[in-house]
C-alpha positions as CSV (number, residue, x, y, z in Angstrom):
1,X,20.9,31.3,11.4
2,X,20.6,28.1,9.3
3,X,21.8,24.7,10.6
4,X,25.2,23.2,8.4
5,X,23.9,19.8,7.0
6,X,26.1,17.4,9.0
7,X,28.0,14.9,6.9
8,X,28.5,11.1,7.4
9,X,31.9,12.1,9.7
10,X,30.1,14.1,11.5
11,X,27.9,11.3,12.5
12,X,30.8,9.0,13.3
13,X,31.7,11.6,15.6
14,X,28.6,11.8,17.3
15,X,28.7,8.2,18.2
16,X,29.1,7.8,22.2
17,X,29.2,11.5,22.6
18,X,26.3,12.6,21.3
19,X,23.0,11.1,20.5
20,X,21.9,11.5,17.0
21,X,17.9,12.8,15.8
22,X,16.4,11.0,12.9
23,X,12.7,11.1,11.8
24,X,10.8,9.4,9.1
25,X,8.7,11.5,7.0
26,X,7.3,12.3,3.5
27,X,6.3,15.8,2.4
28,X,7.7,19.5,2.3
29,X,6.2,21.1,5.1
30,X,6.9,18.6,7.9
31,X,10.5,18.2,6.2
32,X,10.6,22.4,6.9
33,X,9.2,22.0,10.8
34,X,11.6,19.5,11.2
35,X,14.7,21.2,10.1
36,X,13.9,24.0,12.0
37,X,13.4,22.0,15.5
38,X,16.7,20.7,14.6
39,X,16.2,17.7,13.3
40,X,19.5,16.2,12.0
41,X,18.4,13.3,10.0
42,X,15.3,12.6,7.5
43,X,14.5,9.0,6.2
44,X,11.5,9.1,3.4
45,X,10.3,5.7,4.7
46,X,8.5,3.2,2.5
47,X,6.1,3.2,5.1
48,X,4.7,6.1,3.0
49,X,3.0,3.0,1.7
50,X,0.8,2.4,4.5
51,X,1.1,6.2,6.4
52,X,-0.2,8.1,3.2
53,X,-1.3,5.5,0.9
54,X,-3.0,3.2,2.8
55,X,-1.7,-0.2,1.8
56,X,-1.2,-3.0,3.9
57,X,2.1,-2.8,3.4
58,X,5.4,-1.5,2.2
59,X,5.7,-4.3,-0.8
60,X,3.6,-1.8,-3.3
61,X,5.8,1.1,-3.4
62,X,7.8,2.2,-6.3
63,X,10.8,3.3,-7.0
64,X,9.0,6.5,-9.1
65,X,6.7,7.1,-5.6
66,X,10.0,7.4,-3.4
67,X,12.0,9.6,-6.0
68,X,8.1,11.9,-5.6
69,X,8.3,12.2,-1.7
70,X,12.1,12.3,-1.7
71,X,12.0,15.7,-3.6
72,X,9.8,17.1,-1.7
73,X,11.0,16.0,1.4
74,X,15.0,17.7,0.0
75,X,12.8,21.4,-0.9
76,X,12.0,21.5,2.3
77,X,14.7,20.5,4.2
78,X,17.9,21.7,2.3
79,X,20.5,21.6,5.0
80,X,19.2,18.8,6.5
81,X,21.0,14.9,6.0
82,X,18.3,13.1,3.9
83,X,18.3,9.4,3.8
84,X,15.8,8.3,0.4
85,X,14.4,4.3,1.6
86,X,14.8,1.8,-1.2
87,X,11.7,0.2,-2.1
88,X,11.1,-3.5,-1.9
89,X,12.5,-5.3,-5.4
90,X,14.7,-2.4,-6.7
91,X,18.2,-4.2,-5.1
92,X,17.4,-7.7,-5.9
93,X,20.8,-7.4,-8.0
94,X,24.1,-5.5,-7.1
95,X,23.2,-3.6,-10.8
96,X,19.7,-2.5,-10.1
97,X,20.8,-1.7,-7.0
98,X,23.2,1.0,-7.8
99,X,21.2,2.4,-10.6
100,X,18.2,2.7,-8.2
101,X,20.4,4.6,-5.5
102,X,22.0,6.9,-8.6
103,X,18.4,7.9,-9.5
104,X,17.7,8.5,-5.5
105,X,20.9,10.7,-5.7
106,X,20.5,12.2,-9.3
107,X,16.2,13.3,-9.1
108,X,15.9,13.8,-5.7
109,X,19.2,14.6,-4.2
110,X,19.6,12.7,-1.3
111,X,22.7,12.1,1.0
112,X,22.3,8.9,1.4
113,X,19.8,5.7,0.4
114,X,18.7,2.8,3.3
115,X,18.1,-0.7,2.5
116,X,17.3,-3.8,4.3
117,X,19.1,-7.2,5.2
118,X,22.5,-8.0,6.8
119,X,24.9,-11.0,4.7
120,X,22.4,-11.2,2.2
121,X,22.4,-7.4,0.4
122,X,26.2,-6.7,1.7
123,X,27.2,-7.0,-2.1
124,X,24.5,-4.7,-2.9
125,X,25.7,-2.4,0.0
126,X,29.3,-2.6,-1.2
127,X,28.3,-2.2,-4.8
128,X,26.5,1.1,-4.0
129,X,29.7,2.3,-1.9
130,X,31.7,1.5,-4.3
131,X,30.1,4.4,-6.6
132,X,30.8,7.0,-4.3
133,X,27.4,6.7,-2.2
134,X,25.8,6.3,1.2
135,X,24.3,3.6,2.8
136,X,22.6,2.9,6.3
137,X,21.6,-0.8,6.5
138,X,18.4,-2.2,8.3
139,X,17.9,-4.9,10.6
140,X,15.7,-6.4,13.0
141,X,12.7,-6.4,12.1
142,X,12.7,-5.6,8.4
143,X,9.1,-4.7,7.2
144,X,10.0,-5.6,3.2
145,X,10.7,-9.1,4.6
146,X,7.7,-9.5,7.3
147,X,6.2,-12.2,5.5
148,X,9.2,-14.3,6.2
149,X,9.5,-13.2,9.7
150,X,5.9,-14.1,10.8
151,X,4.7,-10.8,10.9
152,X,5.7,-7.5,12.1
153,X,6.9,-9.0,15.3
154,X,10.3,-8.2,17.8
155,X,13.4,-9.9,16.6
156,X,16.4,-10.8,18.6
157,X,14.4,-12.2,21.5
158,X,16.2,-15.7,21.8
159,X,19.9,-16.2,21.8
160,X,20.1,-17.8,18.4
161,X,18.3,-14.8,16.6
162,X,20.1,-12.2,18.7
163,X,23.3,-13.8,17.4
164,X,22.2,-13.5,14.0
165,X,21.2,-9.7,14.0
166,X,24.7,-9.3,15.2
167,X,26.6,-11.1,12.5
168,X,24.7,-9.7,10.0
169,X,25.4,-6.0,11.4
170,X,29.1,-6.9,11.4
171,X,28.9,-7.5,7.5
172,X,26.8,-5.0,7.0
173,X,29.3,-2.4,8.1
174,X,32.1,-4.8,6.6
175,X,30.5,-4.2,3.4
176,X,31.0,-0.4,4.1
177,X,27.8,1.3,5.4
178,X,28.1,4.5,7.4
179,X,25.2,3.6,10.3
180,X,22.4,0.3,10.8
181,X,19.2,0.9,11.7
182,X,17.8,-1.4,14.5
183,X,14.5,-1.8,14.4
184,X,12.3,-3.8,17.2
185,X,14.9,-5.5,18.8
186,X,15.5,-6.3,22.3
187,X,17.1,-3.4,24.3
188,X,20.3,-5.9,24.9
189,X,21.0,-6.7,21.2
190,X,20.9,-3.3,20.4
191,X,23.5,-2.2,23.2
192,X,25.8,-5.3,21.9
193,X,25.5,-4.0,18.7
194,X,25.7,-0.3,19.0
195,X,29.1,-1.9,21.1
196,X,30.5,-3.3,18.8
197,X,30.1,-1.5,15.5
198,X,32.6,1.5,14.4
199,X,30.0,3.0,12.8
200,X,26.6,4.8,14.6
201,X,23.8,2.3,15.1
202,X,20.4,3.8,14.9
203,X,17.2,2.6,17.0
204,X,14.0,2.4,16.2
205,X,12.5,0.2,18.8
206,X,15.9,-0.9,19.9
207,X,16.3,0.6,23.3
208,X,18.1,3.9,24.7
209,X,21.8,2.2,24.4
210,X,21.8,3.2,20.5
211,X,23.6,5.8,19.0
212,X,19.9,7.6,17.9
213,X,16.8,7.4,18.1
214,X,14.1,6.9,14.9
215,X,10.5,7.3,15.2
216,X,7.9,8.1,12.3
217,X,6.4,11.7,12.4
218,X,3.2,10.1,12.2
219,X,3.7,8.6,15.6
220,X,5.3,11.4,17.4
221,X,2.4,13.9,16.6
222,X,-0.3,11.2,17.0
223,X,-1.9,11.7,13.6
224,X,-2.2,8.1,12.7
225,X,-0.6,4.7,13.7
226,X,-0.9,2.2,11.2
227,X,-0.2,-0.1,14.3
228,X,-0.1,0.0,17.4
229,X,3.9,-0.8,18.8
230,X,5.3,-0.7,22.1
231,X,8.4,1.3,20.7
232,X,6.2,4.2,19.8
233,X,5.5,7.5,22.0
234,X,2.9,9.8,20.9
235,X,4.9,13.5,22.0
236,X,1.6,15.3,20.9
237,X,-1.3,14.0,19.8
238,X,-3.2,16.6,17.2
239,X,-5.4,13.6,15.5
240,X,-7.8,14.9,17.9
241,X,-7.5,18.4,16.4
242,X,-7.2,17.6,13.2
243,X,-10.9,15.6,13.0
244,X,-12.0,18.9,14.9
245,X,-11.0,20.9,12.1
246,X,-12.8,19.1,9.6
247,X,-16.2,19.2,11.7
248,X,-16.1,22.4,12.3
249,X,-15.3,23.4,8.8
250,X,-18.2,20.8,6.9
251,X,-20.7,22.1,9.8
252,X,-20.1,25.9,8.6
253,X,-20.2,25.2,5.5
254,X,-23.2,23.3,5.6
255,X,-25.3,26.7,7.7
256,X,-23.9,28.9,5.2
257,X,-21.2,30.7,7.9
258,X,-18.7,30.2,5.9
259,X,-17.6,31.8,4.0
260,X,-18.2,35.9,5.3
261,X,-16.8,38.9,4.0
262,X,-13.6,39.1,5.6
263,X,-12.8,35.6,3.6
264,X,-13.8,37.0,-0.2
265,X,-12.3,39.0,-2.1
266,X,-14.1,42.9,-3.6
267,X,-13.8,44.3,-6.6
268,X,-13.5,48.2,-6.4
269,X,-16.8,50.1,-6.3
270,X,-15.6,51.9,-9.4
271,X,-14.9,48.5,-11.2
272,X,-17.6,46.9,-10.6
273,X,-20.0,50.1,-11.8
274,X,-18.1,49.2,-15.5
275,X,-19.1,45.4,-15.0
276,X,-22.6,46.2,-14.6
277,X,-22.2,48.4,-18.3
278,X,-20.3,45.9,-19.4
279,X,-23.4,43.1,-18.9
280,X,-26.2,45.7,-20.1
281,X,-25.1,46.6,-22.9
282,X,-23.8,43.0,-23.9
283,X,-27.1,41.3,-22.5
284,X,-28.7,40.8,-26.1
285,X,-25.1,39.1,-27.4
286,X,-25.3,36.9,-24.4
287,X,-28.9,36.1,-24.8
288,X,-28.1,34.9,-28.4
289,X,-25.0,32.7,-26.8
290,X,-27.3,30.9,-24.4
291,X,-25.7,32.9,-21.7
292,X,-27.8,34.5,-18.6
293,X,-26.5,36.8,-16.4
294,X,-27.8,37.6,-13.4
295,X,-27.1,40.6,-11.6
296,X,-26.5,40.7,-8.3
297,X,-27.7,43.7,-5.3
298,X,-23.9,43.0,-4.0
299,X,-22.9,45.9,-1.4
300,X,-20.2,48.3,-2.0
């Protein structure tokens, strides 16, 4: 039986009663897995940026690389609530930012778009709502805006920037998101918030009084981490595997056990007895065209 895609009142509902699952990934098949383990959220991060592409950071990805990941990410997860991340520079403005969240919704069907900031982006946020789409704001540490921060470092560690992160989650869902995003924040600014908001209040980093949980799928499995954060817990850890794999298969390779029969494909004994026709009594044409055929003593 396939799960029903829940809605944004769905989440709303889930808030205090039920913990909400969200993931961060980018491609078709992990999008399948994770619908099937019952996944209920999907945000195509712009961490792509340094989880697949290798950058140093989020800054270089484009709005034409998200719509990419978001579509595949929507094939394979169909009934599953997908959240497309707006790329650094494509909100600057409360017009680019609605026409880059219409081309999130129009190419790659999404159900909702994410993007960073509290006072300062609430008139994109409202903008975009007021269009007739979804948004989930993003505090705390904000990795578009590191630079400013001093880093990828914890946010809401002193009274002063703890009240800050709060304010700016108030007009954040003033402005009328459905859910924030918390990300490395202290455990007791993400309790306050997730206390005082309406909406659900997401954590990544943000401690176990949130509304959700968020990790990226290349954390959870161990593939990679692009850093090493206290926030992150490796449920599996298949990098191991995975560099096993590729030894394995460059060592067979490399003594000539790979590939063997049972890995190629035969053509029928009869078939084959035409080929060899076929090439003898062609072999002069072929000679004339440069070609050389060699036959081989193949077993049939």
């Amino acid at each position: 039986m396939e799960n029903k895609k829940k809605s944004v009142l769905n989440f709303k509902k889930m808030k205090g009663n039920e913990k909400i699952t969200y993931v961060v990934l980018y491609d078709f098949h992990s999008a399948k897995l994770a619908e099937k383990a019952g996944v209920e959220m999907i945000l195509v991060g712009d961490s792509v940026g340094m989880s697949i592409y290798g950058y140093d950071g989020t800054e270089p990805v484009t709005m034409d690389q998200m719509i990419y990941h978001s579509e595949a990410v929507r094939r394979g997860a169909l009934n599953t609530f997908i959240i497309g991340d707006m790329p650094f520079g494509s909100y600057t403005n409360d017009k680019n930012a609605v026409a880059n969240a219409v081309r999130f919704y129009k190419e790659a069907h999404v159900d909702a778009i994410k993007l960073e900031g509290g006072r300062r982006v609430a008139g994109q946020i409202e903008a975009i709502v007021k269009n007739g789409m979804n948004v989930m704001g993003h505090l705390g540490l904000t990795p578009q805006s590191s630079g400013q921060l001093g880093g990828f470092k914890a946010q809401g560690l002193t009274a002063k920037s703890a009240k800050e992160v709060i304010l700016d989650a108030l007009a954040v869902q003033e402005a009328g998101a459905f859910a924030v995003l918390l990300e490395a924040v202290s455990m007791e600014v993400g309790q306050m918030v997730a206390k005082a908001l309406d909406i659900p209040v997401l954590s990544i980093g943000a401690g176990m009084y949130c509304d959700g949980q968020l990790l990226l799928d290349v954390d959870l499995l161990g593939k990679t981490s692009v850093f090493e954060i206290t926030f992150v817990k490796k449920f599996v850890n298949i990098e191991p595997l995975v560099l096993k794999g590729f030894q394995d298969y460059v060592k067979e390779v490399k003594a000539g056990t790979f590939p063997k029969e049972e890995h190629c494909y035969n053509m029928k004994p009869f078939e084959f007895e035409k080929l060899l026709k076929l090439v003898a009594m062609n072999k002069e044409d072929m000679k004339k065209k440069k070609y050389e055929i060699r036959l081989c003593s193949c077993k049939k």
